[in-house]
C-alpha positions as CSV (number, residue, x, y, z in Angstrom):
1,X,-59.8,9.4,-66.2
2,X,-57.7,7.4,-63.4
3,X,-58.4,9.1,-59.9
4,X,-55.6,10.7,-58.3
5,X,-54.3,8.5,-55.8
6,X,-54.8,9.6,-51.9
7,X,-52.0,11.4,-50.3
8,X,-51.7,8.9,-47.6
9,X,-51.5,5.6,-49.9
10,X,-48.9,7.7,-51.6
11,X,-46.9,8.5,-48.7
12,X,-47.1,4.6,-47.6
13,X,-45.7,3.7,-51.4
14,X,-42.8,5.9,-51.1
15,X,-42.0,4.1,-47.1
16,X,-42.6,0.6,-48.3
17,X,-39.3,0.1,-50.2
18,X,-37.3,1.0,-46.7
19,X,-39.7,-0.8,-44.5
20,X,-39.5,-4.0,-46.3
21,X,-35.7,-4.0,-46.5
22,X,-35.4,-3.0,-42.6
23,X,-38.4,-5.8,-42.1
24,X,-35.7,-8.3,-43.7
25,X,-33.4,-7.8,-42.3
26,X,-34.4,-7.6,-38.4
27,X,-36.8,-10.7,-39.7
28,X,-32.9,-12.1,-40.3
29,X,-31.5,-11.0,-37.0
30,X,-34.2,-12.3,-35.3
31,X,-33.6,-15.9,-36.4
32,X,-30.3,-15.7,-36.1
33,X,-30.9,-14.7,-32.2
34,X,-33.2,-17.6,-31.8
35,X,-30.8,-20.1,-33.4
36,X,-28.1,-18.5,-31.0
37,X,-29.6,-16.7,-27.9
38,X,-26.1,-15.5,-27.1
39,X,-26.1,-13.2,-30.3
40,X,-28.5,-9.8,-29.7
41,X,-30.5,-9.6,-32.5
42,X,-30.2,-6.0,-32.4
43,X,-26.9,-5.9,-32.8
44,X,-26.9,-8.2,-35.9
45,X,-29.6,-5.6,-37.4
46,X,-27.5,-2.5,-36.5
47,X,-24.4,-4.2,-38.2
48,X,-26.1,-5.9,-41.1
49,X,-27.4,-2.3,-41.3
50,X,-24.4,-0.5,-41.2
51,X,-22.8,-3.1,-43.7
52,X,-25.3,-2.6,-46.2
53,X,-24.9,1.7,-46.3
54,X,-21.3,1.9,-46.0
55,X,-21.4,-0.9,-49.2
56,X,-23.8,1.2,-51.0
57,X,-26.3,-1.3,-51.6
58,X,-29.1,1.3,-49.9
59,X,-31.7,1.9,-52.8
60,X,-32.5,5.3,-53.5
61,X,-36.6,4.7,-52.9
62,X,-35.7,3.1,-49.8
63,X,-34.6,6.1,-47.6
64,X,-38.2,7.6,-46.7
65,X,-39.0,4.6,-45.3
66,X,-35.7,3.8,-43.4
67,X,-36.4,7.2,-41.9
68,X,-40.0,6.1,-40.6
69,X,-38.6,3.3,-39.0
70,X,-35.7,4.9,-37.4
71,X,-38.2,7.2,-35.4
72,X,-41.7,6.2,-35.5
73,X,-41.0,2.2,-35.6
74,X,-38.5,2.9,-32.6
75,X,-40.9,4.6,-31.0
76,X,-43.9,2.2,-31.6
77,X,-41.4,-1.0,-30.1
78,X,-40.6,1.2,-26.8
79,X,-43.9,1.8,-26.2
80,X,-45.3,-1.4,-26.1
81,X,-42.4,-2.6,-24.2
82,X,-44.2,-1.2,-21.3
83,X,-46.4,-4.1,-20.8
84,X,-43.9,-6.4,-20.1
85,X,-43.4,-4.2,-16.8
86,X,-45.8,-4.6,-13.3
87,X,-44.7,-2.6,-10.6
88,X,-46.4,-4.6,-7.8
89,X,-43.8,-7.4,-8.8
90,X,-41.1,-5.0,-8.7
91,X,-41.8,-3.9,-5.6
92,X,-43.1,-7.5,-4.1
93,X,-39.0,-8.2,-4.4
94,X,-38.8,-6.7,-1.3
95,X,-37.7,-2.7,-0.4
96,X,-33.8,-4.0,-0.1
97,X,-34.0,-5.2,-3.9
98,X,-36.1,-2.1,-4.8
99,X,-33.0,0.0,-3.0
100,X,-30.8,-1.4,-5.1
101,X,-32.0,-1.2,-8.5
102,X,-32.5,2.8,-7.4
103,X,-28.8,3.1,-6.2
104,X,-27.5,1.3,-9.5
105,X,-29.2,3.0,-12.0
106,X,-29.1,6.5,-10.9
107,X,-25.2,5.9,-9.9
108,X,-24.2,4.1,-13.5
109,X,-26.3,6.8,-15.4
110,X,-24.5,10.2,-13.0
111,X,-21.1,8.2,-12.7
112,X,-21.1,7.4,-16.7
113,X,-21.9,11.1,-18.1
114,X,-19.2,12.1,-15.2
115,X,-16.7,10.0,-16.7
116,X,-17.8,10.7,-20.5
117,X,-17.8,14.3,-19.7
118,X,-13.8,14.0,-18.3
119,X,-12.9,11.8,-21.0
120,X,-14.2,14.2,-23.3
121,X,-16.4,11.7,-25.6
122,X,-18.9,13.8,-27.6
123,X,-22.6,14.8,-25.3
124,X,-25.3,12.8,-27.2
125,X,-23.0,9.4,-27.2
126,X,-22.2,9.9,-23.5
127,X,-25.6,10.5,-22.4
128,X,-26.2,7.1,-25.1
129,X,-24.5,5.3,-23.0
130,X,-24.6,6.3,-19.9
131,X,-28.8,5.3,-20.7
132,X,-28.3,2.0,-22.4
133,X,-25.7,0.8,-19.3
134,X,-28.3,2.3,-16.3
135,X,-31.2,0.4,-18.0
136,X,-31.5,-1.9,-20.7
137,X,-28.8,-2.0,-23.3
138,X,-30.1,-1.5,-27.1
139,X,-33.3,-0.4,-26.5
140,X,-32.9,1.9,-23.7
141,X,-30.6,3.5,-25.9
142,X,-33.0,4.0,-28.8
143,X,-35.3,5.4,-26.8
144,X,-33.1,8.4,-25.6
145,X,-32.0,8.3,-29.0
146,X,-35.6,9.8,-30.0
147,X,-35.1,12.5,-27.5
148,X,-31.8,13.7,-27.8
149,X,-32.2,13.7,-31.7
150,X,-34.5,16.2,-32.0
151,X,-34.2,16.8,-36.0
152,X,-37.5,15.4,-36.6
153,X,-39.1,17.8,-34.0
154,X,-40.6,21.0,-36.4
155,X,-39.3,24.3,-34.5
156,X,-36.9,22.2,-32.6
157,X,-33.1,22.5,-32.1
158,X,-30.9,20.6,-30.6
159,X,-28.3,22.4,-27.0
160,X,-25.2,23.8,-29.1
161,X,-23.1,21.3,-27.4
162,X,-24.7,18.5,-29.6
163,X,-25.0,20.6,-33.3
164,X,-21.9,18.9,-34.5
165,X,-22.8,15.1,-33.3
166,X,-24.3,12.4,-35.7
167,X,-27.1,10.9,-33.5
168,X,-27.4,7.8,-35.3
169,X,-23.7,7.2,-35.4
170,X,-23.5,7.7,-31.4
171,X,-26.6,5.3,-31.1
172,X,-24.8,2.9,-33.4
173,X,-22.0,3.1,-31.1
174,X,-23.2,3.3,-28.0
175,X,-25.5,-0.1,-28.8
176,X,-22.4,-2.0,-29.9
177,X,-20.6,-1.0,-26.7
178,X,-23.7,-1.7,-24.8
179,X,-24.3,-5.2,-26.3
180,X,-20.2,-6.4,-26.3
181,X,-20.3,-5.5,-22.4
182,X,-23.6,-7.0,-21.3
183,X,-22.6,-10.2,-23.3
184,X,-19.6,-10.6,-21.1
185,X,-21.7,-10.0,-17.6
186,X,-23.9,-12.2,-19.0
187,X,-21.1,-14.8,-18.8
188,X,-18.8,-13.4,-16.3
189,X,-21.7,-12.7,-13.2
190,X,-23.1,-15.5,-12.1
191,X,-19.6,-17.3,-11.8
192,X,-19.0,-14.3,-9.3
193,X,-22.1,-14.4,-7.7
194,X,-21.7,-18.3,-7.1
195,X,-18.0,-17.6,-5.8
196,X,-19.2,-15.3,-3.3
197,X,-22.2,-17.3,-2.3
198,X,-25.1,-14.6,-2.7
199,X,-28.1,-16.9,-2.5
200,X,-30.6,-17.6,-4.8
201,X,-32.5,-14.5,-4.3
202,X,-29.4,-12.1,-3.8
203,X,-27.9,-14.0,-7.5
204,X,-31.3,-12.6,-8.7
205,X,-30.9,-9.5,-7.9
206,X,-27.3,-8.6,-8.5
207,X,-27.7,-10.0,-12.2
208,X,-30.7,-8.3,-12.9
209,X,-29.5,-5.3,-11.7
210,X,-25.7,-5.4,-13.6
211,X,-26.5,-7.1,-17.1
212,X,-27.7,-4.8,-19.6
213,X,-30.2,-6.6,-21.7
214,X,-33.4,-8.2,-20.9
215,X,-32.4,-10.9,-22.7
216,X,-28.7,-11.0,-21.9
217,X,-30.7,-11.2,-18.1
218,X,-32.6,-14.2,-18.8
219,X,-29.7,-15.9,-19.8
220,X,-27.7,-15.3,-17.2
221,X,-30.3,-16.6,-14.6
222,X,-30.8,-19.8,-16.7
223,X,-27.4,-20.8,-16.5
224,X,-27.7,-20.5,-12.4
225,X,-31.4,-22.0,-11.9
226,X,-34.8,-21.2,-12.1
227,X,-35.4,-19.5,-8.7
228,X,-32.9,-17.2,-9.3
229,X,-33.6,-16.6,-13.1
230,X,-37.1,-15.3,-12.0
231,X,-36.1,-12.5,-9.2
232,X,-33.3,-11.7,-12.2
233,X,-36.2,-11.0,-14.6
234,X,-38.4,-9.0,-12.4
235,X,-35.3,-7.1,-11.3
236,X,-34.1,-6.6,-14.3
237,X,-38.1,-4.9,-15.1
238,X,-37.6,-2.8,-12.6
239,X,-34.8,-1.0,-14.0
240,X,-36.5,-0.8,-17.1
241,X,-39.5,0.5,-15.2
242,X,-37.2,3.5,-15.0
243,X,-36.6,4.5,-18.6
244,X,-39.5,6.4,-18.6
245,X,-39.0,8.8,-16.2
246,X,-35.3,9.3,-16.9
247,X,-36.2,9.8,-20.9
248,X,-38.9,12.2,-20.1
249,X,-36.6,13.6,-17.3
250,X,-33.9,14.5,-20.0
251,X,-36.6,15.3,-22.7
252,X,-38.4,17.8,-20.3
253,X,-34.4,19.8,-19.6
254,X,-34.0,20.0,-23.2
255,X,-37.6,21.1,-23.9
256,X,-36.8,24.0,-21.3
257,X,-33.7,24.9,-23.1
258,X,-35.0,24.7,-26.7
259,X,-38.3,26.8,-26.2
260,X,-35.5,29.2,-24.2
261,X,-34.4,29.0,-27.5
262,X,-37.5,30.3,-29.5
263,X,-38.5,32.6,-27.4
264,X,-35.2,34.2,-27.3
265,X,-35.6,34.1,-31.6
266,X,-39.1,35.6,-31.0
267,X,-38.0,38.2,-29.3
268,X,-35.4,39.3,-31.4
269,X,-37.0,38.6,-34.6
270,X,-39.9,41.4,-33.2
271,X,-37.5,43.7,-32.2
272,X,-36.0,43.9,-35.6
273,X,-39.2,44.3,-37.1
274,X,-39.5,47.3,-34.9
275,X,-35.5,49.0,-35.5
276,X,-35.7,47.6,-38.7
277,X,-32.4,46.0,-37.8
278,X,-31.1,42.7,-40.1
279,X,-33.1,39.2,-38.3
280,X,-32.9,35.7,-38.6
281,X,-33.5,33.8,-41.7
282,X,-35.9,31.5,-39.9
283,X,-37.6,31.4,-36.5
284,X,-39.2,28.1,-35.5
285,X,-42.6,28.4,-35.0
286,X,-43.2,25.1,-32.9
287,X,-41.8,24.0,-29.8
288,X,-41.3,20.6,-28.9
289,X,-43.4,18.8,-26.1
290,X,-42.4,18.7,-23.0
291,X,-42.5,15.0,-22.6
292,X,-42.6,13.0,-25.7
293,X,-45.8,11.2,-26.5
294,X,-44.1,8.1,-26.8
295,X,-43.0,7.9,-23.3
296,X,-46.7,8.6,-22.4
297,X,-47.7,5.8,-24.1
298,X,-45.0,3.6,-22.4
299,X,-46.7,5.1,-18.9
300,X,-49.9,3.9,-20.2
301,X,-49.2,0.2,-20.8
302,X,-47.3,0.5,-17.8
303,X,-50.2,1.0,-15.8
304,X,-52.7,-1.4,-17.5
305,X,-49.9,-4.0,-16.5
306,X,-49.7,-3.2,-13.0
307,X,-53.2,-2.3,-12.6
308,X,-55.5,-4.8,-15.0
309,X,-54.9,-8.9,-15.6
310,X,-53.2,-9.3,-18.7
311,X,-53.5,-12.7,-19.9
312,X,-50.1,-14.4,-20.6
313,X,-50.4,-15.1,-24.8
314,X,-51.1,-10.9,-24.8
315,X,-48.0,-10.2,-22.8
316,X,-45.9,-12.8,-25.2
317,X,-47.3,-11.7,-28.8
318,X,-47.0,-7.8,-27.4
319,X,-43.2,-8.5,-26.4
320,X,-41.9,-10.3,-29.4
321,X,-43.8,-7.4,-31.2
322,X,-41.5,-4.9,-29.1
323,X,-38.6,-6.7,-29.8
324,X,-39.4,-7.4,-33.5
325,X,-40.6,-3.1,-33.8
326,X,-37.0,-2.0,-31.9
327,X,-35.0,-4.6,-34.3
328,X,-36.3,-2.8,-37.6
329,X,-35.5,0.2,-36.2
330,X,-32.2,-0.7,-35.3
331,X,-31.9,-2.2,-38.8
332,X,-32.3,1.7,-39.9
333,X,-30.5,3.2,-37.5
334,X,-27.5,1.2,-39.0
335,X,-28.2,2.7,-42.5
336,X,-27.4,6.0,-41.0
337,X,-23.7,5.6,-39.9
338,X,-20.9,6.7,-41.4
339,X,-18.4,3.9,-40.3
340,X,-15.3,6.3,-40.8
341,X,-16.6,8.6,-37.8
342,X,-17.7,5.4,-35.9
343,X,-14.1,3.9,-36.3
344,X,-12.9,7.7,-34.9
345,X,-14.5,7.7,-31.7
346,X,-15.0,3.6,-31.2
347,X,-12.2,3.7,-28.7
348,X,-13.0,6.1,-26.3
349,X,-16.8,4.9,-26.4
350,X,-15.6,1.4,-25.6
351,X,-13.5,2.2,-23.2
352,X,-16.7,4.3,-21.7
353,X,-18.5,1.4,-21.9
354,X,-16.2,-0.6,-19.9
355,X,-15.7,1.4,-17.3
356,X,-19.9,1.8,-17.4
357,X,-20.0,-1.6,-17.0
358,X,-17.7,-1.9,-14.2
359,X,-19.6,0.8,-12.2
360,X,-22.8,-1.0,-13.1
361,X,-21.4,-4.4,-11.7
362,X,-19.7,-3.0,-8.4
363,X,-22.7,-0.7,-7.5
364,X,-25.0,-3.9,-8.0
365,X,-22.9,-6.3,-5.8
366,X,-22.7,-3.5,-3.1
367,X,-26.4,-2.6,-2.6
368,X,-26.7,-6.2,-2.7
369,X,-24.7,-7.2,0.3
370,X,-25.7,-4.4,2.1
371,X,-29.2,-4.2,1.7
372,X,-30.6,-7.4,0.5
């Protein structure tokens, strides 16, 4: 008589089918990016993925897994993106430099959801983009992704303003606005920072504090030289330094609101047992942490970078693991969009994501002629 087989080899099985087609893929996006740096490889994995469920080419088997990678993947990437970040480097930029990544961040992320709010684009993509423009395009918005989707949460529920919202299709969105408009800083910047004669270490700074992407960064500061390419890069961490706080920030207010939530439920559901009044169908019976565990595990790495010597080939096999971990989940994250409600409110997140941009920019060049 064949054993049964174990319940955790049979949960893998019924992953692998979507894990190995995400894997392809962002293994495909990947080269593509290294074959032409100017192309995100996330946003080739988010399209290829959209492409590939809106064309109904999605096996059935696969789903399970595209689901894992869409939430624990994503999470896996973001935290072991926090070893590429040391905040003695951050802060050995100088107090000026430090000032300004504050100023831009917290002034593109207020300014953004401001704007979002007036112009009447839906919560969860605002707050998307707002996110992925303050810190570091794709994969700062996959990371408040995780937190403002709170479906996979048990006893969780999401602030009524964001029942009706798709989170995948505002990440989706919010990603390809992120990545269109940190691909033109990336060219646009350092021609303006060379017009108005910033200096090598003020150059740094204002481009790693304006371009979205880490990479989109790097290439910007290549193209002006290498002194200036290295205070772009550590600059550029120090925003990213950020997405911790601000995601657990955001995840601790909804936290508050949702366990609001089941304790108001609670409440009711034992005061019907009492009158014998009618009572909910269901009342959760978990409440989500306070801060998610994968921003404590970003924290972690964090500190081990800023704290222990990490030698080099550990930092560069950890980061392409990041970058590879965020690319399948992006991969999946395409899967879920439904590219008739993405079409609907493209222009209003683009125009967002403009006018993000443009904030990001002139908040950047002021701190850094100010203060730097």
């Amino acid at each position: 008589m064949l054993s049964p087989v174990p319940a955790s080899l049979a949960t893998w099985r019924r992953r692998a089918p979507g894990l190995l087609l995400a894997t392809a893929v962002a293994l495909l996006a990947y080269a593509v990016n290294r074959a032409v740096p100017v192309v995100s490889a996330l946003l080739v994995a988010i399209a290829v993925g959209v492409l590939v469920r809106n064309l109904r080419l999605v096996p059935a088997g696969a789903e399970e897994g595209l689901r894992f990678s869409a939430r624990t993947v994503l999470r896996l990437g973001v935290v072991l993106l926090g070893l590429q970040l040391s905040v003695p480097e951050v802060v050995g930029l100088g107090w000026g430099a430090v000032a300004v990544i504050a100023i831009t961040v917290t002034g593109t992320w207020t300014l953004t959801l401001l704007l979002g709010r007036l112009m009447r684009v839906p919560a969860a993509l605002r707050m998307l983009l707002a996110t992925g423009t303050a810190i570091c395009g794709a994969s700062a918005v996959a990371a408040m992704a995780a937190v403002v989707d709170t479906r996979g949460t048990p006893g969780a529920r999401a602030p009524a303003e964001a029942d009706d919202e798709d989170v995948e299709d505002a990440a989706a969105t919010a990603v390809a606005a992120v990545t269109i408009f940190g691909t033109l800083s990336m060219l646009l910047l350092p021609g303006l920072a060379g017009a108005l004669d910033l200096g090598a270490h003020g150059t740094g700074v204002f481009l790693g504090a304006s371009i979205h992407e880490v990479g989109q960064v790097v290439a910007a500061g290549g193209l002006v030289g290498e002194a200036v390419l290295a205070t772009a890069v550590v600059t550029k961490l120090g925003r990213v330094v950020l997405l911790a706080p601000l995601v657990a920030g955001v995840g601790y207010a909804r936290s508050r609101r949702a366990r609001a939530e089941v304790e108001h439920l609670v409440a009711v559901e034992s005061a019907s047992v009492v009158t014998g009044a009618p009572h909910p169908a269901v009342v959760p019976t978990s409440r989500p942490p306070i801060v998610p565990g994968f921003v404590l595990g970003f924290l972690v790495l964090v500190a081990v970078r800023s704290l222990l010597p990490v030698p080099a080939v550990v930092q560069d096999a950890v980061q392409t693991a990041s970058t590879l971990l965020i690319t399948v989940a992006m991969v999946a994250l395409g899967t879920g969009v439904n590219v008739r409600t993405l079409i609907s409110r493209g222009g209003p997140a683009l125009l967002l994501g403009l006018l993000a941009t443009v904030i990001s920019a002139g908040l950047a060049l002021g701190g850094v002629l100010l203060l730097v």
